[in-house]
N, CA, C and O atoms as a GROMACS GRO file, in nm:
protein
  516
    1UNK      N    1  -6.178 -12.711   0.928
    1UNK     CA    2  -6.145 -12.846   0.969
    1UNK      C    3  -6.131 -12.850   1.120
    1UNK      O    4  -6.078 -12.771   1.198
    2UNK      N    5  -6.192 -12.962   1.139
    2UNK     CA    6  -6.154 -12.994   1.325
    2UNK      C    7  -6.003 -13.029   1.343
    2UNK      O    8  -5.918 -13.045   1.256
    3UNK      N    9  -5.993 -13.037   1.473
    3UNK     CA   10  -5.858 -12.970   1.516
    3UNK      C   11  -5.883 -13.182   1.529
    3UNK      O   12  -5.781 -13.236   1.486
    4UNK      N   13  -5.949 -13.246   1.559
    4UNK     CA   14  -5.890 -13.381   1.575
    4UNK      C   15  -5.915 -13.454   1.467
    4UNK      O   16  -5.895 -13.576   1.471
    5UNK      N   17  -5.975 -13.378   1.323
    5UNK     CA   18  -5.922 -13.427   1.218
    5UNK      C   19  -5.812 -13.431   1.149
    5UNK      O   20  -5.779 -13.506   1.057
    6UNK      N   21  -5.732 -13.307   1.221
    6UNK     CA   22  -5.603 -13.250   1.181
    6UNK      C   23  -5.519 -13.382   1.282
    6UNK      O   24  -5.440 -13.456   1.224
    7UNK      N   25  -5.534 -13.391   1.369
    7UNK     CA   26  -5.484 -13.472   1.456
    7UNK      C   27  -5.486 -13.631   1.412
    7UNK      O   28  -5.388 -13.706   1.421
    8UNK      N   29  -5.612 -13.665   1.364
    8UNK     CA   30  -5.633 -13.766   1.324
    8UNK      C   31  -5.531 -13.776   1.225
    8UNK      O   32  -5.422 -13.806   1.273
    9UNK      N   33  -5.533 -13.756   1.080
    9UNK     CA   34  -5.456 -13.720   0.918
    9UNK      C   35  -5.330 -13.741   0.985
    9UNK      O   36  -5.288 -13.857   0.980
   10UNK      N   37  -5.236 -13.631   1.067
   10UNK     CA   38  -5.105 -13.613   1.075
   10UNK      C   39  -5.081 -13.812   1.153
   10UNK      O   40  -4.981 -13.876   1.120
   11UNK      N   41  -5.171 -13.861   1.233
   11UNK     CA   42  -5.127 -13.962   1.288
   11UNK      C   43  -5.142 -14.063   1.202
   11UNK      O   44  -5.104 -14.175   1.234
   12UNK      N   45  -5.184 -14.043   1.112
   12UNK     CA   46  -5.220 -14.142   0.984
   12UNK      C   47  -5.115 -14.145   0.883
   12UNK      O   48  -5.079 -14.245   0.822
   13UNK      N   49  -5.072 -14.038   0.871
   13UNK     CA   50  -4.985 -14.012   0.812
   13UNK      C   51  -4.840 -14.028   0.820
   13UNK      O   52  -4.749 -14.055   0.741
   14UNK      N   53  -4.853 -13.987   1.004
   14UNK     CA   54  -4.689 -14.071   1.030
   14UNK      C   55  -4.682 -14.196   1.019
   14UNK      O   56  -4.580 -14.248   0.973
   15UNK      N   57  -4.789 -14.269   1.059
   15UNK     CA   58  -4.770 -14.379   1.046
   15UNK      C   59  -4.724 -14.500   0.970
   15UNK      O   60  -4.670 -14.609   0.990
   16UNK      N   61  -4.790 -14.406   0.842
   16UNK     CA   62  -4.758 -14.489   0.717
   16UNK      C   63  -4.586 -14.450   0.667
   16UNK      O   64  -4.497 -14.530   0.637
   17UNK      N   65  -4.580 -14.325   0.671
   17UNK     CA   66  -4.432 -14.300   0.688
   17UNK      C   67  -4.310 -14.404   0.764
   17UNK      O   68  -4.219 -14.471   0.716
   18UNK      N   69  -4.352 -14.384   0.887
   18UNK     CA   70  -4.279 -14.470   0.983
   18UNK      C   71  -4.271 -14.657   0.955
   18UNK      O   72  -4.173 -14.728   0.978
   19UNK      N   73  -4.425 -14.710   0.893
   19UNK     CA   74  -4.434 -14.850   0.840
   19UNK      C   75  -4.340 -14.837   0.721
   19UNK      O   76  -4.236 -14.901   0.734
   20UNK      N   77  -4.354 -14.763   0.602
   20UNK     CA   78  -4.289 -14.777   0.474
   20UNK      C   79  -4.136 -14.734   0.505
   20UNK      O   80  -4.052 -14.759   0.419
   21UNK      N   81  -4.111 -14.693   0.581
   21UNK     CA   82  -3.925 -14.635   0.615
   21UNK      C   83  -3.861 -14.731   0.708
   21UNK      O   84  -3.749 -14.770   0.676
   22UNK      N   85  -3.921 -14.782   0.837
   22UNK     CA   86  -3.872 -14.862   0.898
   22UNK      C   87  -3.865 -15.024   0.884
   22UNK      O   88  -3.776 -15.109   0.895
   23UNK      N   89  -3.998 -15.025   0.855
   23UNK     CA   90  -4.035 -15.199   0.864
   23UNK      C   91  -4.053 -15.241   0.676
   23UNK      O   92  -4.031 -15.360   0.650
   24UNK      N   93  -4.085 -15.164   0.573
   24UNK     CA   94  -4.056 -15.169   0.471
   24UNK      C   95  -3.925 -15.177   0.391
   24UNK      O   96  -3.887 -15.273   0.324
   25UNK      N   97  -3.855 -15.046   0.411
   25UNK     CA   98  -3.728 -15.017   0.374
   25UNK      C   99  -3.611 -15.105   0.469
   25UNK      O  100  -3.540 -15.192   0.418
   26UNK      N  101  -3.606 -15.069   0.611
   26UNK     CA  102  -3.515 -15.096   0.650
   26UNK      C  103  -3.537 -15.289   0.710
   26UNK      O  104  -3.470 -15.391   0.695
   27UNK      N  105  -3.607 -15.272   0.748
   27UNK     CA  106  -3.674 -15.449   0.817
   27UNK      C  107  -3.651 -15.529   0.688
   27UNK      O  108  -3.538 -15.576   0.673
   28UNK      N  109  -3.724 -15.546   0.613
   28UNK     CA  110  -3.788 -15.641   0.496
   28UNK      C  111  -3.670 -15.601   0.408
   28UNK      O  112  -3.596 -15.695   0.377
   29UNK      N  113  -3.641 -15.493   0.367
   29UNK     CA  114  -3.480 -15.481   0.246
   29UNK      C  115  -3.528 -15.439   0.140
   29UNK      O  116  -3.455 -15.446   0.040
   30UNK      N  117  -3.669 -15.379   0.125
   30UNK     CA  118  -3.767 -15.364   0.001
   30UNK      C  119  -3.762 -15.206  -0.070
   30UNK      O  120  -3.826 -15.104  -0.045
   31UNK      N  121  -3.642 -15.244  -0.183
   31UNK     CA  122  -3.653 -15.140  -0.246
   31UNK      C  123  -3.742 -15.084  -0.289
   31UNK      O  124  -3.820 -15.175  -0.319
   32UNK      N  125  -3.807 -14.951  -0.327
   32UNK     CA  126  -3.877 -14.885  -0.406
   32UNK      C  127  -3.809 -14.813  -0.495
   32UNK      O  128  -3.717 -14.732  -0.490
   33UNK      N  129  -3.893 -14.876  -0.600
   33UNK     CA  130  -3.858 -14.739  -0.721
   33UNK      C  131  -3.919 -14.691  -0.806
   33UNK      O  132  -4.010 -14.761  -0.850
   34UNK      N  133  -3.893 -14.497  -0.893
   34UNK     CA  134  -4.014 -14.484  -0.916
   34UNK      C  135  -4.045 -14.566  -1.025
   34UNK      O  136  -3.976 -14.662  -1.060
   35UNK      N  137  -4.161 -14.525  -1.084
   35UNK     CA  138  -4.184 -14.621  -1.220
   35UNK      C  139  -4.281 -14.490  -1.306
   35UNK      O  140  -4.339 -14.413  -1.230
   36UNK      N  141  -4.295 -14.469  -1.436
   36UNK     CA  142  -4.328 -14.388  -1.515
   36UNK      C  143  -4.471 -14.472  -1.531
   36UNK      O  144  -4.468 -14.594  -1.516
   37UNK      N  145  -4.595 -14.406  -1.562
   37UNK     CA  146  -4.710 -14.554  -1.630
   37UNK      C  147  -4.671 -14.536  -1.770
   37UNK      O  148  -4.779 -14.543  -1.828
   38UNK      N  149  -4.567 -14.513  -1.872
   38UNK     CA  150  -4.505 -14.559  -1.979
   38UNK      C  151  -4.395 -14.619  -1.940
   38UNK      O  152  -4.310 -14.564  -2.010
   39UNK      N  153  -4.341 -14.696  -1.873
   39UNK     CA  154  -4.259 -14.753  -1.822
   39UNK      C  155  -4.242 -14.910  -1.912
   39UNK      O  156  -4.341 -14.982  -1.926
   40UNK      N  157  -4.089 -14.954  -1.973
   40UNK     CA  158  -4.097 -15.046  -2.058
   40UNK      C  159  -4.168 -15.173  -2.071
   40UNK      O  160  -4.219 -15.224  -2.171
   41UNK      N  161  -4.159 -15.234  -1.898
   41UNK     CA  162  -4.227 -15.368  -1.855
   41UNK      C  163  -4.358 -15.369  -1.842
   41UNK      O  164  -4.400 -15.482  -1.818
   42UNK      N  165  -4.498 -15.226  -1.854
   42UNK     CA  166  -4.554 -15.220  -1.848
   42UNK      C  167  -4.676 -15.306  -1.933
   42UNK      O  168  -4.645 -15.300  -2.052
   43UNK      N  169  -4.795 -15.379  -1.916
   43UNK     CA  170  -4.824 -15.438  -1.975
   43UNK      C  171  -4.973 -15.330  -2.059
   43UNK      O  172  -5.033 -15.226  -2.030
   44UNK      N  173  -4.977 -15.423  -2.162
   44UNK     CA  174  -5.061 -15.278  -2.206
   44UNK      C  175  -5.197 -15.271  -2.157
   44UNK      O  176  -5.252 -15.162  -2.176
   45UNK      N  177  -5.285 -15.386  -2.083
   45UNK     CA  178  -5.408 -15.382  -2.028
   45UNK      C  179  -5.434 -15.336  -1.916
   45UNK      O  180  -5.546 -15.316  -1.868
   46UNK      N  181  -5.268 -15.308  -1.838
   46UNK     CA  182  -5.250 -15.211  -1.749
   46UNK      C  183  -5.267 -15.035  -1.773
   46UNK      O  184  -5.316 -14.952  -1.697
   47UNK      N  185  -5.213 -15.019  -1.896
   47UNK     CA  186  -5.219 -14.869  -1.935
   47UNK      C  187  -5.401 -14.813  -1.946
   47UNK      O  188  -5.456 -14.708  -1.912
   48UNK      N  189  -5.454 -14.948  -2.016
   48UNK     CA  190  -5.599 -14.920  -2.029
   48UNK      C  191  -5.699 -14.920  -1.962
   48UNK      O  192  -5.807 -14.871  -1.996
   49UNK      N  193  -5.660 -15.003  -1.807
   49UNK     CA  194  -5.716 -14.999  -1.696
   49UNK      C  195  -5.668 -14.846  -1.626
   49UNK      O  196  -5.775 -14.794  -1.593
   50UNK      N  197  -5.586 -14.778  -1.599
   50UNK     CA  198  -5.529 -14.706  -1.571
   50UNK      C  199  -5.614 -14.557  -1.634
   50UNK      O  200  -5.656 -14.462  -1.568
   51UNK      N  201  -5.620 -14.576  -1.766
   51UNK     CA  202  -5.659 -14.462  -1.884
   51UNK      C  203  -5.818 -14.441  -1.813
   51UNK      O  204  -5.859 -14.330  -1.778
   52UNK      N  205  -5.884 -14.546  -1.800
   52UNK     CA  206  -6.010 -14.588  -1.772
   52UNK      C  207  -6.058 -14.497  -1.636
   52UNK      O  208  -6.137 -14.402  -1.635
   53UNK      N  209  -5.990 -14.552  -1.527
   53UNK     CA  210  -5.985 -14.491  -1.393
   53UNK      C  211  -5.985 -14.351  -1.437
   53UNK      O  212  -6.090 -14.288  -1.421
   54UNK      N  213  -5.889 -14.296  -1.487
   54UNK     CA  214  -5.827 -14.174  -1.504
   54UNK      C  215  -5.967 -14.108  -1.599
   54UNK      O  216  -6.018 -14.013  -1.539
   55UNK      N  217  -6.019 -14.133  -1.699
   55UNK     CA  218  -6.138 -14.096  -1.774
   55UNK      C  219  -6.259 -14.088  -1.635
   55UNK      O  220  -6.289 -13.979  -1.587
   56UNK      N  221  -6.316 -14.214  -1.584
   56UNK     CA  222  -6.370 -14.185  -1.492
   56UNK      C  223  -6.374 -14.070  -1.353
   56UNK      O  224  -6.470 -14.053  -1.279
   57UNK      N  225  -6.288 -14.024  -1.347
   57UNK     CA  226  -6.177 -13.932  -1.259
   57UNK      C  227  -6.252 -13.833  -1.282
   57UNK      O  228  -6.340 -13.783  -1.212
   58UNK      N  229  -6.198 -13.795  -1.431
   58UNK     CA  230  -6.233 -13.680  -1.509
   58UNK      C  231  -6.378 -13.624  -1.536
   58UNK      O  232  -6.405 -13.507  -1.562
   59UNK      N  233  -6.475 -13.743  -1.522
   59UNK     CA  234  -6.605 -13.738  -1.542
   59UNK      C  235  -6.651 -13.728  -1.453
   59UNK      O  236  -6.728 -13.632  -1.443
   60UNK      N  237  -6.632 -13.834  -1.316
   60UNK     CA  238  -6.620 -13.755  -1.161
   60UNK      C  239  -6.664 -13.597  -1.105
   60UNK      O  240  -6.765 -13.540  -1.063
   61UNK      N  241  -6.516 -13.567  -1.134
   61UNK     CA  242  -6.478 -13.430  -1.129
   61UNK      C  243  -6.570 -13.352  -1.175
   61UNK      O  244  -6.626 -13.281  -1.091
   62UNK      N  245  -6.612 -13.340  -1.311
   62UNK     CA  246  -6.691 -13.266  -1.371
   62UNK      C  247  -6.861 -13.253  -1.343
   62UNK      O  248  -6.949 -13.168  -1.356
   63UNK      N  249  -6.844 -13.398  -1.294
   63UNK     CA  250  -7.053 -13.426  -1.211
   63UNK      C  251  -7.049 -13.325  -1.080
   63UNK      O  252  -7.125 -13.235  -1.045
   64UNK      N  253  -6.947 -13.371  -1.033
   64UNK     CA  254  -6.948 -13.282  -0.913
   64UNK      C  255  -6.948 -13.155  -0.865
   64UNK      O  256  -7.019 -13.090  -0.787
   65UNK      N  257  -6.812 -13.126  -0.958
   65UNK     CA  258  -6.819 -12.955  -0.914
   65UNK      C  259  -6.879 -12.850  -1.053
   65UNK      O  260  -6.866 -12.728  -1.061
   66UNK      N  261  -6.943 -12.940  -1.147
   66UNK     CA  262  -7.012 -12.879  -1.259
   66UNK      C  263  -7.178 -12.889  -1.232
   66UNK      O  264  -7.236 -12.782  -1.212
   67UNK      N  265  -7.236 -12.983  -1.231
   67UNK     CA  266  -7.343 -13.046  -1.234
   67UNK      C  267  -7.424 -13.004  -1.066
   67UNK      O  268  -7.535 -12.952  -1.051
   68UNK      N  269  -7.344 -13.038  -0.976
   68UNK     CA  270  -7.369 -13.002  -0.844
   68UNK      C  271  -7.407 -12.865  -0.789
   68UNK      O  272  -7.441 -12.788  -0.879
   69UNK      N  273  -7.410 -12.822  -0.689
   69UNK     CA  274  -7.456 -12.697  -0.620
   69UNK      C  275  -7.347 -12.779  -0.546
   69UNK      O  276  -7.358 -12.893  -0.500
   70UNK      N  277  -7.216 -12.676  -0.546
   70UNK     CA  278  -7.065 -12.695  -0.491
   70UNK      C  279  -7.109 -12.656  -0.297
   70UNK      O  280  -7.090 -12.737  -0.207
   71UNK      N  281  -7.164 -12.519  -0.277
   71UNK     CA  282  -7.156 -12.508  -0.190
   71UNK      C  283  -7.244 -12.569  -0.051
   71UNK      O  284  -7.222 -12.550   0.068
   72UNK      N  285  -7.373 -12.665  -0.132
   72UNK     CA  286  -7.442 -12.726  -0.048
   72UNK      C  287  -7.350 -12.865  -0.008
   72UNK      O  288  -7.401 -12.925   0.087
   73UNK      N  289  -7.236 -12.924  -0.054
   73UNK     CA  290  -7.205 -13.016  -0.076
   73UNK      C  291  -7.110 -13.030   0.019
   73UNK      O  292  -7.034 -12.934   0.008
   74UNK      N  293  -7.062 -13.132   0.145
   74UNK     CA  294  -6.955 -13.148   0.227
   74UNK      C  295  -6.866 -13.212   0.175
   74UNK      O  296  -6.880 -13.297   0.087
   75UNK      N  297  -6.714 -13.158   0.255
   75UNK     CA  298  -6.601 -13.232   0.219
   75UNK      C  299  -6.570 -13.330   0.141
   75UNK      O  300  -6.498 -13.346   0.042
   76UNK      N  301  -6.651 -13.404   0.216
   76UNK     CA  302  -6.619 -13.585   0.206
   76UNK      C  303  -6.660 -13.627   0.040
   76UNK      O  304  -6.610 -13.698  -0.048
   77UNK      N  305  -6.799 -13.526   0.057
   77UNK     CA  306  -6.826 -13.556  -0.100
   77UNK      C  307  -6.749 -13.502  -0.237
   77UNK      O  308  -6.751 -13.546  -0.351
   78UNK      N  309  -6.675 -13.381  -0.175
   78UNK     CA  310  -6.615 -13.273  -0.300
   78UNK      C  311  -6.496 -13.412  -0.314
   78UNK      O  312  -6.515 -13.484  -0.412
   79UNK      N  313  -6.403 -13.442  -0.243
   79UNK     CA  314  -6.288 -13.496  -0.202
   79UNK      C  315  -6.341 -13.675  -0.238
   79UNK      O  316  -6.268 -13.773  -0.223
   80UNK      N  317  -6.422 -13.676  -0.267
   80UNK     CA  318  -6.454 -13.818  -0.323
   80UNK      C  319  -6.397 -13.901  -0.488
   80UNK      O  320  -6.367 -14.018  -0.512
   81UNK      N  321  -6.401 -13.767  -0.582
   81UNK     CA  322  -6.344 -13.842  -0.661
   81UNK      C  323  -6.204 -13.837  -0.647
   81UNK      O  324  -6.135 -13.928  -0.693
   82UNK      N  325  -6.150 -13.734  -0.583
   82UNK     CA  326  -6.016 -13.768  -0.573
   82UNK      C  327  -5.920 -13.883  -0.471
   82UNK      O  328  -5.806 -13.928  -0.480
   83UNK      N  329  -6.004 -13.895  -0.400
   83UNK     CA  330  -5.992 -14.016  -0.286
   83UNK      C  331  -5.961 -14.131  -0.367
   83UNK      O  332  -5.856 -14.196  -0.362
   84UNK      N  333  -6.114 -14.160  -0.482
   84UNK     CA  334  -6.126 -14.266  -0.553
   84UNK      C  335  -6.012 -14.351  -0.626
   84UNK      O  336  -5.969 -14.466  -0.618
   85UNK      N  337  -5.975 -14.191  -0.729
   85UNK     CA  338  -5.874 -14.217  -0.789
   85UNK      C  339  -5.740 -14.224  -0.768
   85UNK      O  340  -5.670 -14.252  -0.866
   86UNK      N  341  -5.690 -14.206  -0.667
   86UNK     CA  342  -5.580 -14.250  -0.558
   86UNK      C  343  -5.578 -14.392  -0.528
   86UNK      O  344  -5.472 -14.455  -0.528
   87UNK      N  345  -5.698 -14.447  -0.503
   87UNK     CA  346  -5.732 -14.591  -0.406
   87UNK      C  347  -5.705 -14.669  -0.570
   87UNK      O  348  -5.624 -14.748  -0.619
   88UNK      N  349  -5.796 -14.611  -0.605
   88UNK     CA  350  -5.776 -14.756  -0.776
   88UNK      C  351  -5.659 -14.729  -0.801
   88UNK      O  352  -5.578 -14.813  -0.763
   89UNK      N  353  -5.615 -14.627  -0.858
   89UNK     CA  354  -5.478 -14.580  -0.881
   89UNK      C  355  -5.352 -14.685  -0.854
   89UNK      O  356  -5.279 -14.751  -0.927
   90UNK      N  357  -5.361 -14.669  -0.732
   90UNK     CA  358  -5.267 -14.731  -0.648
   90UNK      C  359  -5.274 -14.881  -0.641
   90UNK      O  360  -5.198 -14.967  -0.683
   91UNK      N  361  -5.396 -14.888  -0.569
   91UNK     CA  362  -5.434 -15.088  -0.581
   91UNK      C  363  -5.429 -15.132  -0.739
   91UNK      O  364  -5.446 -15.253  -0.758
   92UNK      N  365  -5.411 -15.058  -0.841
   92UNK     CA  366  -5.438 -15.171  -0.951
   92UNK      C  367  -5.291 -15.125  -0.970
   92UNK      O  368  -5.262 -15.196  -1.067
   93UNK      N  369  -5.159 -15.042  -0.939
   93UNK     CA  370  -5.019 -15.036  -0.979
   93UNK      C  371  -4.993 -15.156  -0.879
   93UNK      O  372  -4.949 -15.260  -0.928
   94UNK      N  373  -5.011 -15.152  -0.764
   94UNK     CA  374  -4.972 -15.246  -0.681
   94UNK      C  375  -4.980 -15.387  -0.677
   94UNK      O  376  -4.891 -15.462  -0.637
   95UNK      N  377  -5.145 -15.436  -0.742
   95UNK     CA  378  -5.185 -15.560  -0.825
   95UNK      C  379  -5.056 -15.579  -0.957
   95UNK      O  380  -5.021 -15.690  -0.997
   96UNK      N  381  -5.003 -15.458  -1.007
   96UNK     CA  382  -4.970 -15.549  -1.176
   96UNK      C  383  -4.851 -15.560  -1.106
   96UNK      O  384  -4.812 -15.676  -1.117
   97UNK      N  385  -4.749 -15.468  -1.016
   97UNK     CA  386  -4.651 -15.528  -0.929
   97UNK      C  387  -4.652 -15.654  -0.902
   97UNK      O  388  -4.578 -15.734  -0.960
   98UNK      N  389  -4.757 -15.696  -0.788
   98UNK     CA  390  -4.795 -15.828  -0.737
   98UNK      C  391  -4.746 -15.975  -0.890
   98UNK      O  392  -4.666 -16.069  -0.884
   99UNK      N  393  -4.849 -15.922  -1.022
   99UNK     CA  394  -4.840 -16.002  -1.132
   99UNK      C  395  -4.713 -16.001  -1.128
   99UNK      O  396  -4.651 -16.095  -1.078
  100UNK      N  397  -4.640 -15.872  -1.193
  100UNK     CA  398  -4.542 -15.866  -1.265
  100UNK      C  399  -4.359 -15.926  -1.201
  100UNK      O  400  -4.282 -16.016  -1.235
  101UNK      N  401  -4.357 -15.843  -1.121
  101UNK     CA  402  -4.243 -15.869  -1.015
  101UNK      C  403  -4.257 -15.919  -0.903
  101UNK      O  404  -4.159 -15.877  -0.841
  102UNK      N  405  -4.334 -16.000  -0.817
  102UNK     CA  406  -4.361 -16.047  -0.679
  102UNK      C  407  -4.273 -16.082  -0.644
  102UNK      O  408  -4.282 -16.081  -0.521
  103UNK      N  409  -4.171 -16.121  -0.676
  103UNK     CA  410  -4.005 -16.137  -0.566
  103UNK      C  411  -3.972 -16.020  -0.555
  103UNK      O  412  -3.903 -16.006  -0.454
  104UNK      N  413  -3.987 -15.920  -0.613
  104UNK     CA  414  -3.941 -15.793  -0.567
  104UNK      C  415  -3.998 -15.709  -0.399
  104UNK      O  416  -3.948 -15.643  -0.308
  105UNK      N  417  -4.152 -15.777  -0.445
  105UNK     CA  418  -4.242 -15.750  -0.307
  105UNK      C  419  -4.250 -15.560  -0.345
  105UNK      O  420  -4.245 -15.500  -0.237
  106UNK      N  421  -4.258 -15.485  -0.435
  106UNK     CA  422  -4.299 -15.339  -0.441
  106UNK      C  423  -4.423 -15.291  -0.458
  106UNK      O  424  -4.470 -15.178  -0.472
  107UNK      N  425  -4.485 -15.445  -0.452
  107UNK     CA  426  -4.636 -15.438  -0.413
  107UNK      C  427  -4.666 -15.362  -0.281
  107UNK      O  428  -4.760 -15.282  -0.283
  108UNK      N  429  -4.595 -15.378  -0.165
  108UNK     CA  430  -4.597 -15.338  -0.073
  108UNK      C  431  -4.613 -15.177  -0.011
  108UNK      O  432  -4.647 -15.141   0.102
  109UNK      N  433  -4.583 -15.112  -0.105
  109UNK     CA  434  -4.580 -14.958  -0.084
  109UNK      C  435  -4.730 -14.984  -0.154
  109UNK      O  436  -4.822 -15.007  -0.075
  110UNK      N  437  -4.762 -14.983  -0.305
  110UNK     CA  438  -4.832 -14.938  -0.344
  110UNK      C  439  -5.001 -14.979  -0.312
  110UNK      O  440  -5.103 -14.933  -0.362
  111UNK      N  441  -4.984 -15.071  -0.221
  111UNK     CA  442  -5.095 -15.150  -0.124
  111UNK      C  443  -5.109 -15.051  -0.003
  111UNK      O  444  -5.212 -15.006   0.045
  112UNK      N  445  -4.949 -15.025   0.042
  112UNK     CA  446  -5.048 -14.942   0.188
  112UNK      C  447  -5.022 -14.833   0.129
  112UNK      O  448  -4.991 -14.781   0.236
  113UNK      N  449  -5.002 -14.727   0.036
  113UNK     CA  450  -5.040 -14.641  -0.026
  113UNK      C  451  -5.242 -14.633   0.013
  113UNK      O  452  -5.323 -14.577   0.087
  114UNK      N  453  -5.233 -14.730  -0.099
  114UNK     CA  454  -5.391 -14.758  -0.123
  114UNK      C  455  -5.461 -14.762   0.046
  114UNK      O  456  -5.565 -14.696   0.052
  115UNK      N  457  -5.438 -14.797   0.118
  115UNK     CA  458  -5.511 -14.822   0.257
  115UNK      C  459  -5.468 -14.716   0.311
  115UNK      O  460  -5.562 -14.651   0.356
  116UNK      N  461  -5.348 -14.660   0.331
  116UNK     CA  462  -5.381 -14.502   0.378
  116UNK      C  463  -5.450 -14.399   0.323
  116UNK      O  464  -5.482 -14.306   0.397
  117UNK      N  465  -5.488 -14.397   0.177
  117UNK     CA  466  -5.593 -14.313   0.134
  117UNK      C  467  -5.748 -14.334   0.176
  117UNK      O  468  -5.840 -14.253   0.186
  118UNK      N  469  -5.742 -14.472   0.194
  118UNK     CA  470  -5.890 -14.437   0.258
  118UNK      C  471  -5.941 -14.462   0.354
  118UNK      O  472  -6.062 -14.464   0.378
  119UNK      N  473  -5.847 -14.484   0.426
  119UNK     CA  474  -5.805 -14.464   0.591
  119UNK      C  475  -5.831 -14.309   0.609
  119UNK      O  476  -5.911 -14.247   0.679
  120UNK      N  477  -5.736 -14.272   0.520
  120UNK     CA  478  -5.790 -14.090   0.560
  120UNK      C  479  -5.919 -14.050   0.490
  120UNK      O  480  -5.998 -13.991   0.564
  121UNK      N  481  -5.956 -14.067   0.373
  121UNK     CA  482  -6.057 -14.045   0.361
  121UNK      C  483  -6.182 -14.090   0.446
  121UNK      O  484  -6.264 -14.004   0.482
  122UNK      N  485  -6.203 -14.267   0.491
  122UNK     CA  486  -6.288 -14.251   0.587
  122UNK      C  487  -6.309 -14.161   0.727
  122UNK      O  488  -6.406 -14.127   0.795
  123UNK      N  489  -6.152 -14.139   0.732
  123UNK     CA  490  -6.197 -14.042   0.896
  123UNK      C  491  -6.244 -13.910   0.851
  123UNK      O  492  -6.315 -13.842   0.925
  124UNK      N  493  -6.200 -13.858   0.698
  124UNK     CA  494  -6.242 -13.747   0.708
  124UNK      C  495  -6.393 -13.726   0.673
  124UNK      O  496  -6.456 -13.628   0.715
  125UNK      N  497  -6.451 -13.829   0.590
  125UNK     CA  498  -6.629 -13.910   0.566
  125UNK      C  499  -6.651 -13.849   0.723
  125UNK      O  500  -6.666 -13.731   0.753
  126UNK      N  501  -6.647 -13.986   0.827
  126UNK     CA  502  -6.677 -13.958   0.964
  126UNK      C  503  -6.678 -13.816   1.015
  126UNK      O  504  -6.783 -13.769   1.059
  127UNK      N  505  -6.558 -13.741   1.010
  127UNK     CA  506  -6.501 -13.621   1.088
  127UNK      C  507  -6.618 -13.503   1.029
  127UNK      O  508  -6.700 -13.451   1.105
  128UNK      N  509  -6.610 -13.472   0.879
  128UNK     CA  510  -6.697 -13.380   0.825
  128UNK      C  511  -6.805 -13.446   0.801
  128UNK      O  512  -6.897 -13.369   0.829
  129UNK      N  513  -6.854 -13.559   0.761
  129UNK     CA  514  -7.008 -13.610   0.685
  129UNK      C  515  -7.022 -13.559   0.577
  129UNK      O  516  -7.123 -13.583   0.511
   0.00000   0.00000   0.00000
């Protein structure tokens, strides 16, 4: 890894730290908490959207480092399905938030969750190719 991809990530990373602790938590008053995906309020077309991603993930995974020639293959591409499934992951917990509880506003983590994953993933696309 390049030394200003390393540079890049860690500044990406504080950042989102520093947004979700200061201006999340302490600014705005926006609790987080965790949540299980069997969790009681959960709706069930959420679990199946979720299951779905997660199957796709799995099938992902298996094209890639089964199906592929692993070592002709860069970063960006090995690190793709897992990128993926982070970004949906996250944006569709953060969407049923949005549905479910929106006065709570805990949409908010799980949104820039989602945009710091592929925030880092694009620099690292760019950084390695």
């Amino acid at each position: 890894m390049q030394p200003a991809l390393i540079v890049g990530l860690a500044v990406l990373f504080t950042s989102y730290f520093l947004f979700a602790h200061f201006y999340l938590k302490r600014k705005r008053g926006i609790k987080r908490t965790s949540r299980s995906i069997f969790h009681e309020d959960k709706i069930w077309y959420g679990l199946v959207v979720q299951g779905t991603i997660f199957v796709g993930f799995v099938f992902a995974m298996m094209y890639v480092y089964v199906e592929m020639e692993i070592s002709e293959l860069s970063l960006a591409v090995r690190l793709s399905p897992i990128a993926g499934l982070f970004i949906l992951q996250t944006f569709f917990m953060g969407l049923e938030e949005w549905l479910l509880h929106r006065e709570n506003e805990r949409y908010w983590y799980e949104w820039s969750e989602s945009v710091l994953i592929l925030s880092a993933f694009c620099l690292i696309l760019l950084m390695e190719g």
